[in-house]
C-alpha positions as CSV (number, residue, x, y, z in Angstrom):
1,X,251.6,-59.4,-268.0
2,X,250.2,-56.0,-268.5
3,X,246.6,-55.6,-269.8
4,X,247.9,-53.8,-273.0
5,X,250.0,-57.4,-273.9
6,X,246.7,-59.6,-272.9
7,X,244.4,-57.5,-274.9
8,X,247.2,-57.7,-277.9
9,X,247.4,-61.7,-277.6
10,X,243.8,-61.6,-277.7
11,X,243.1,-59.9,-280.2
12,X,245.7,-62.0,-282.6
13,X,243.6,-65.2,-281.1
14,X,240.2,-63.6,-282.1
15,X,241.9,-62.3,-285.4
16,X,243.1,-65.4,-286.4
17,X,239.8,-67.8,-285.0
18,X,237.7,-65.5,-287.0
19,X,239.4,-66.1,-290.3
20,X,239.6,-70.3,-289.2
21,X,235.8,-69.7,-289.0
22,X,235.4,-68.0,-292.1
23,X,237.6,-70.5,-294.2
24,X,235.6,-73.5,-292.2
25,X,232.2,-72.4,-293.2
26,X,233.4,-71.5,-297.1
27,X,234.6,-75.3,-297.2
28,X,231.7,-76.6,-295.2
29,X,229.3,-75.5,-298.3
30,X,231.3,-77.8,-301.2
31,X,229.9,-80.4,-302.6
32,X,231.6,-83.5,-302.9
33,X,233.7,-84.7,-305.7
34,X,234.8,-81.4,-306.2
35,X,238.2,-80.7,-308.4
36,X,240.0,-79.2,-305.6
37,X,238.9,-81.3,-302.6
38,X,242.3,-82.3,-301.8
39,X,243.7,-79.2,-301.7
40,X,240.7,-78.0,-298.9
41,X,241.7,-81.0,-297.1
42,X,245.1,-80.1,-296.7
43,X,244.3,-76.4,-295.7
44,X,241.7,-77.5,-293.3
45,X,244.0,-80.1,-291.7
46,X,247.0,-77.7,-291.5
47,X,244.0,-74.7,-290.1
48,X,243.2,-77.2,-287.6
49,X,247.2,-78.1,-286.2
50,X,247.2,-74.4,-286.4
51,X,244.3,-73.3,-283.9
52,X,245.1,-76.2,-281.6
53,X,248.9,-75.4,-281.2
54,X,247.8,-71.6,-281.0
55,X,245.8,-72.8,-277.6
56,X,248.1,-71.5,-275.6
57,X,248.3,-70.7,-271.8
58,X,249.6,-66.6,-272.0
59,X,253.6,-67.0,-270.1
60,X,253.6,-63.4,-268.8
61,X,256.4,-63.2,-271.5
62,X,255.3,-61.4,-274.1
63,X,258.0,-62.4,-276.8
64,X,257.8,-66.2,-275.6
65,X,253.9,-66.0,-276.5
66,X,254.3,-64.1,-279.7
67,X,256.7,-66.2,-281.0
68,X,254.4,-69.5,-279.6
69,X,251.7,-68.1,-281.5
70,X,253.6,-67.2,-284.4
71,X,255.2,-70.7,-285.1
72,X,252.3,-72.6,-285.6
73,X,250.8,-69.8,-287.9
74,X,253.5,-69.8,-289.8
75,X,253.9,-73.6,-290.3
76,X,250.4,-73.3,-291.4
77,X,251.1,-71.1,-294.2
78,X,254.1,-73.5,-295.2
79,X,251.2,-76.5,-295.2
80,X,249.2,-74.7,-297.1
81,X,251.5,-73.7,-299.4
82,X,252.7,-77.1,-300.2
83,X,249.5,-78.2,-300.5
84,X,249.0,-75.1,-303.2
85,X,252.4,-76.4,-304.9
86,X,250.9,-80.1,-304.6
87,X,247.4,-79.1,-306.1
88,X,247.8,-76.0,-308.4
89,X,248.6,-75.6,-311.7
90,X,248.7,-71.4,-311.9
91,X,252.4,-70.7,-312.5
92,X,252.6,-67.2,-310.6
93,X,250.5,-69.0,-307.5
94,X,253.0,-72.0,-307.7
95,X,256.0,-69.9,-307.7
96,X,254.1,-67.5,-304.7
97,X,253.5,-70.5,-303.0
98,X,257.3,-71.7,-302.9
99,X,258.8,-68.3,-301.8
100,X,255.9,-68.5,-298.9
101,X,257.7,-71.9,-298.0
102,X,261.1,-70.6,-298.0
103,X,260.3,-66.9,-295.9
104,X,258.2,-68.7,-293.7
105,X,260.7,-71.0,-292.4
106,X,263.0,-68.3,-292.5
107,X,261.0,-66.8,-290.5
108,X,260.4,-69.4,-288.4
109,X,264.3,-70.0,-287.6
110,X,264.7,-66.3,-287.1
111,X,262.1,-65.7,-284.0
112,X,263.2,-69.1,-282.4
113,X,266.8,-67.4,-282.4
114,X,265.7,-64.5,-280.9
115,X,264.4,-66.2,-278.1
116,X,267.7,-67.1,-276.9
């Protein structure tokens, strides 16, 4: 692996750790019996399947680790977005959320088939 393709994995590690972090500590400060604590326990359950399936061991292939990092990002947003569809009641967000679920599988389908 050249050190222009470690830095760029890195980078989307740190990228994405640092918004995990963020989102963590914004939850972290609710109080309980809050109107939406079911929705942040959705989002922090699907963050957390997220950051531990991103753990990854770099292949030396950089399309193989994009696409292992991607996946779980991706079907993140999906959980996230059900959860938003599960919780919400804003019409535009609701219908947001549901395209989110659709492209990101689509998505999803799409890089696994490049990898063959």
């Amino acid at each position: 692996m050249t050190g222009t393709n470690r830095l760029l994995i890195l980078g989307l590690i740190a990228a994405v750790m640092g918004c995990t972090r963020a989102a963590g500590d914004s939850a972290a400060r609710r109080t309980g019996g809050a109107a939406d604590e079911p929705f942040v326990a959705a989002s922090g359950v699907a963050m957390e399947q997220m950051m531990k399936a991103m753990a990854i061991r770099p292949s030396g292939d950089v399309d193989r680790d994009f696409v292992a990092l991607m996946v779980p990002h991706h079907e993140s947003a999906i959980a996230m977005a059900q959860a938003e569809l599960r919780y919400g009641k804003n019409e535009q967000l609701r219908r947001m959320a549901q395209e989110i679920v659709v492209t990101q599988q689509q998505e999803i389908a799409a890089m696994r088939m490049a990898l063959r």
